[in-house]
KEKE-3310 file (N, C-alpha, C; in steps of 0.2 Angstrom, whole numbers, plus 5000, padded with zeros to 4 digits):
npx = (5004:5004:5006:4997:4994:4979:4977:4966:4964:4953:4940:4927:4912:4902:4908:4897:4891:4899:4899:4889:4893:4906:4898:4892:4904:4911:4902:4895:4900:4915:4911:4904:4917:4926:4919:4925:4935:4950:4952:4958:4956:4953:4961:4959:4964:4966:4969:4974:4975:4977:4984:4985:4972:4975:4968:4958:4956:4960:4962:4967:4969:4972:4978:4979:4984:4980:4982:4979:4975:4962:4958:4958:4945:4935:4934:4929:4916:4908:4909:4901:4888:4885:4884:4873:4864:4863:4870:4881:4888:4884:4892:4906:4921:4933:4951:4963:4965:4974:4983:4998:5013:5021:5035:5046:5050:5048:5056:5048:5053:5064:5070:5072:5065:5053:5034:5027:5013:5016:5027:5023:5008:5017:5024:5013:5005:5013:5015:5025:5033:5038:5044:5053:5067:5071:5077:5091)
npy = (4994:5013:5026:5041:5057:5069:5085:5097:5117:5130:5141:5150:5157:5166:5176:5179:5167:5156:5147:5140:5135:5127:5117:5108:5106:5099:5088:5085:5085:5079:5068:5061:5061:5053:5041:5037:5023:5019:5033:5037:5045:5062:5080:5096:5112:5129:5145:5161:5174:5174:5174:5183:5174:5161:5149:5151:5139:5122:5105:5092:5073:5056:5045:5029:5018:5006:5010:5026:5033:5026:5027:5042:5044:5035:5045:5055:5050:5050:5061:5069:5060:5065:5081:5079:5072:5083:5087:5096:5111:5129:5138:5134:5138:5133:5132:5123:5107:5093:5077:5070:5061:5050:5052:5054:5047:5051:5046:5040:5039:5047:5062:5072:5071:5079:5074:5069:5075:5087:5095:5096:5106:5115:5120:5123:5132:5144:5160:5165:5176:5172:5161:5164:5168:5156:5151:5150)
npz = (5000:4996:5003:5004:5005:5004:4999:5003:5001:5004:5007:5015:5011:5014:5028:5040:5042:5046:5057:5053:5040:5046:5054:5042:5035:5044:5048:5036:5024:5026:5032:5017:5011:5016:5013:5003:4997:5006:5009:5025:5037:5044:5044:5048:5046:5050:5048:5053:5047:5029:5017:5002:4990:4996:5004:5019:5027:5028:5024:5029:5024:5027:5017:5009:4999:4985:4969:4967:4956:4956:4966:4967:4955:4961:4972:4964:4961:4973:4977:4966:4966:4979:4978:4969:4979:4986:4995:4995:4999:4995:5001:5004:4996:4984:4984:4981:4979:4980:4976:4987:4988:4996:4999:5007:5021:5039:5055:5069:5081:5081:5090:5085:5071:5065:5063:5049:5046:5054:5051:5035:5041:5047:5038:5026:5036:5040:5035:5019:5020:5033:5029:5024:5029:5030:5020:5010)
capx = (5000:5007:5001:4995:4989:4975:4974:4960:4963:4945:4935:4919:4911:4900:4911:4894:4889:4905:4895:4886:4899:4908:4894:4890:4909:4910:4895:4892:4906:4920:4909:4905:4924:4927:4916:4929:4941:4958:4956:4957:4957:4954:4958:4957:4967:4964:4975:4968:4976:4978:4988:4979:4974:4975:4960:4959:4953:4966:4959:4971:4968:4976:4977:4981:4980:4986:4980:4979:4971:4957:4955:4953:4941:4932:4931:4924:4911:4906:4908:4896:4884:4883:4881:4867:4860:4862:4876:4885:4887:4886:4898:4912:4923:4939:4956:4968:4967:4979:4986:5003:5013:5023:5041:5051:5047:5051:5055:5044:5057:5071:5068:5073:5061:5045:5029:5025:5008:5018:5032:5015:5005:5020:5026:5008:5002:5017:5016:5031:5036:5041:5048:5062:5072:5076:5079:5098)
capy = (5000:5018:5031:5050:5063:5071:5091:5103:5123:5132:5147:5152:5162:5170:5174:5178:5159:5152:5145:5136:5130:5123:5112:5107:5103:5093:5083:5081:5084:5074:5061:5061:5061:5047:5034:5033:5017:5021:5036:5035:5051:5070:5082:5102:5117:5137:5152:5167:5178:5170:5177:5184:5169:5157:5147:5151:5130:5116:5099:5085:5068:5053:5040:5022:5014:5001:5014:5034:5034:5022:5032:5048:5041:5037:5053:5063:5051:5052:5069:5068:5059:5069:5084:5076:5072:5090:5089:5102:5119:5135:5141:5131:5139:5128:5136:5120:5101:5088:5073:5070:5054:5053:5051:5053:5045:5051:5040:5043:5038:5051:5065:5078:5071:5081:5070:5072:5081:5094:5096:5101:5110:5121:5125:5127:5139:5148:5164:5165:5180:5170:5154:5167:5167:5148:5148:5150)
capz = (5000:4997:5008:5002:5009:4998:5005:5001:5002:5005:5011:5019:5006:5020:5035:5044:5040:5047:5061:5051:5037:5049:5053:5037:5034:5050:5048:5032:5017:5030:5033:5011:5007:5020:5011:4999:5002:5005:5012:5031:5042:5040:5049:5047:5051:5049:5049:5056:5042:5025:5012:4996:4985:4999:5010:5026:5029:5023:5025:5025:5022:5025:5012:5008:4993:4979:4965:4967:4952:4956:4974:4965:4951:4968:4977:4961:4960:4980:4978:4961:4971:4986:4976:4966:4985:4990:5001:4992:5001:4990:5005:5002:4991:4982:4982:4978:4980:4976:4980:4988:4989:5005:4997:5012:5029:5046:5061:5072:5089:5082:5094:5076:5065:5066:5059:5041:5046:5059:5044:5030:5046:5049:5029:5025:5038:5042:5029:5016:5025:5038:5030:5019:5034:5031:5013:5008)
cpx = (5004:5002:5003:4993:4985:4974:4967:4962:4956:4946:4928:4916:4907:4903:4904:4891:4894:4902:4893:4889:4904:4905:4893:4898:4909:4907:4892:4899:4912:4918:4908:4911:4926:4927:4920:4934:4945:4956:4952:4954:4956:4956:4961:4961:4963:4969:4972:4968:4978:4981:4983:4980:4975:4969:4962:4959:4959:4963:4965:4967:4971:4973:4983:4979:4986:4986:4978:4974:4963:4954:4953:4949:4934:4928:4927:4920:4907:4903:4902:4891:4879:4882:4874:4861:4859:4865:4882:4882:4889:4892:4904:4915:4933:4945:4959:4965:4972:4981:4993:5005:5019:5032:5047:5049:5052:5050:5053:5049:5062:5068:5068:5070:5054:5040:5028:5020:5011:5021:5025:5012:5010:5020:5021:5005:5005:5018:5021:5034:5041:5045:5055:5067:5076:5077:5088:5100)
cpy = (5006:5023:5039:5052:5066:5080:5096:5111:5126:5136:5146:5157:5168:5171:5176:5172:5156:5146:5137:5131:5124:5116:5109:5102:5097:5084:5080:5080:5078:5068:5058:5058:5053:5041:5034:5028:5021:5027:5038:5038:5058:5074:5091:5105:5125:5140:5158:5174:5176:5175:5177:5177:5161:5155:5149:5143:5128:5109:5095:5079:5063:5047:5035:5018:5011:5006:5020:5036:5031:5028:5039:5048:5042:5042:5055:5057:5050:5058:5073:5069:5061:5075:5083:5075:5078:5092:5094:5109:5123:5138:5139:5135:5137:5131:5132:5114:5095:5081:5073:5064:5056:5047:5051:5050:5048:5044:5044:5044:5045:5056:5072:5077:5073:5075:5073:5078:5088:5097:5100:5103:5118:5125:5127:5131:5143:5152:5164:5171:5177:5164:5158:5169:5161:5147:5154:5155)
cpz = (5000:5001:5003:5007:5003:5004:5001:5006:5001:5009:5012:5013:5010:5026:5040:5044:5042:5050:5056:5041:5042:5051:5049:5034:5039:5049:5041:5026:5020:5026:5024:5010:5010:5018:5007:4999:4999:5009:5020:5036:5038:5046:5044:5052:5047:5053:5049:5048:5035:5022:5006:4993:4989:5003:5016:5031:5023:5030:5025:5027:5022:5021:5013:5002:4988:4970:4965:4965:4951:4962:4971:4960:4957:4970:4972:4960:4968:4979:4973:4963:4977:4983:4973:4971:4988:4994:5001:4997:4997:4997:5006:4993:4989:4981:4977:4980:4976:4981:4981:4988:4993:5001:5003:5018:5033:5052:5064:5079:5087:5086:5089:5074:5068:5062:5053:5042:5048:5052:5043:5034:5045:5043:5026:5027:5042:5033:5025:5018:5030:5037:5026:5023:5033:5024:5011:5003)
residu = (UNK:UNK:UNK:UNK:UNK:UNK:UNK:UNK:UNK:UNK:UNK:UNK:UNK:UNK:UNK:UNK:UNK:UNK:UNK:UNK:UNK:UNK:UNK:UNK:UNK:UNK:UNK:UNK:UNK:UNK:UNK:UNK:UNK:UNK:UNK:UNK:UNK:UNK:UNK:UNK:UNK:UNK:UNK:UNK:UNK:UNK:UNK:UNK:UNK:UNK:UNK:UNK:UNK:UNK:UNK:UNK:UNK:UNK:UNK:UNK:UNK:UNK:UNK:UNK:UNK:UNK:UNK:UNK:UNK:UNK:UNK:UNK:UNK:UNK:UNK:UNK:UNK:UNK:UNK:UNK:UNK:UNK:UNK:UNK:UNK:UNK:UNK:UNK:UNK:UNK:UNK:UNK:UNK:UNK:UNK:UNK:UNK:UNK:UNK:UNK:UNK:UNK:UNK:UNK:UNK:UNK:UNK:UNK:UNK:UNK:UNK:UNK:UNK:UNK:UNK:UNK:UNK:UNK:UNK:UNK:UNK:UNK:UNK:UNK:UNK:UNK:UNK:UNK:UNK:UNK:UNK:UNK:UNK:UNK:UNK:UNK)
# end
């Protein structure tokens, strides 16, 4: 089995409707994407101040699978599906998605090696203002 991560960048199209996006994300689009084999876990971050062009929401995903291409084939027809059910929120708005395939592994015991998630956690919601410090 190779393992991905599948991310989704998003906004709230209505920040007075947060409330109730969040809900809706939660409870219904999670639980949607879920149904698809392979992919195992979700979990959700947010950053208070997004960069233009950026979501304020990032979904990650973890995945598991013998095919990528069958798993994402999958998701858009769940996602099809569930639109066609009415599970689609007009207040979801799509920045970026993709998948990743997990090229390098961390050990977990080394006491240096941050987890995969932390790693993409930090580099994608710490602004580029603040990562051009660490670049050469």
């Amino acid at each position: 089995m190779e393992k991905w991560i599948f991310v989704g960048e998003f906004n709230c199209t209505d920040p007075a409707r947060e409330e109730e996006f969040d809900h809706w994300h939660k409870t219904v689009h999670v639980q949607d994407v879920l149904e698809t084999p392979g992919i195992l876990r979700a979990t959700r971050y947010e950053i208070s101040e997004p960069l233009e062009g950026h979501g304020k929401y990032l979904a990650i995903y973890e995945v598991e699978t013998e095919d990528i291409q069958q798993t994402s084939l999958k998701l858009g027809e769940i996602m099809t599906t569930a639109c066609e059910q009415g599970h689609w929120s007009e207040l979801l708005t799509l920045v970026h998605t993709a998948f990743y395939s997990k090229i390098i592994p961390f050990h977990p015991c080394h006491p240096h090696s941050p987890s995969l998630l932390f790693a993409l956690r930090w580099y994608i919601l710490h602004p580029i203002r603040t990562r051009k410090k660490f670049v050469s």
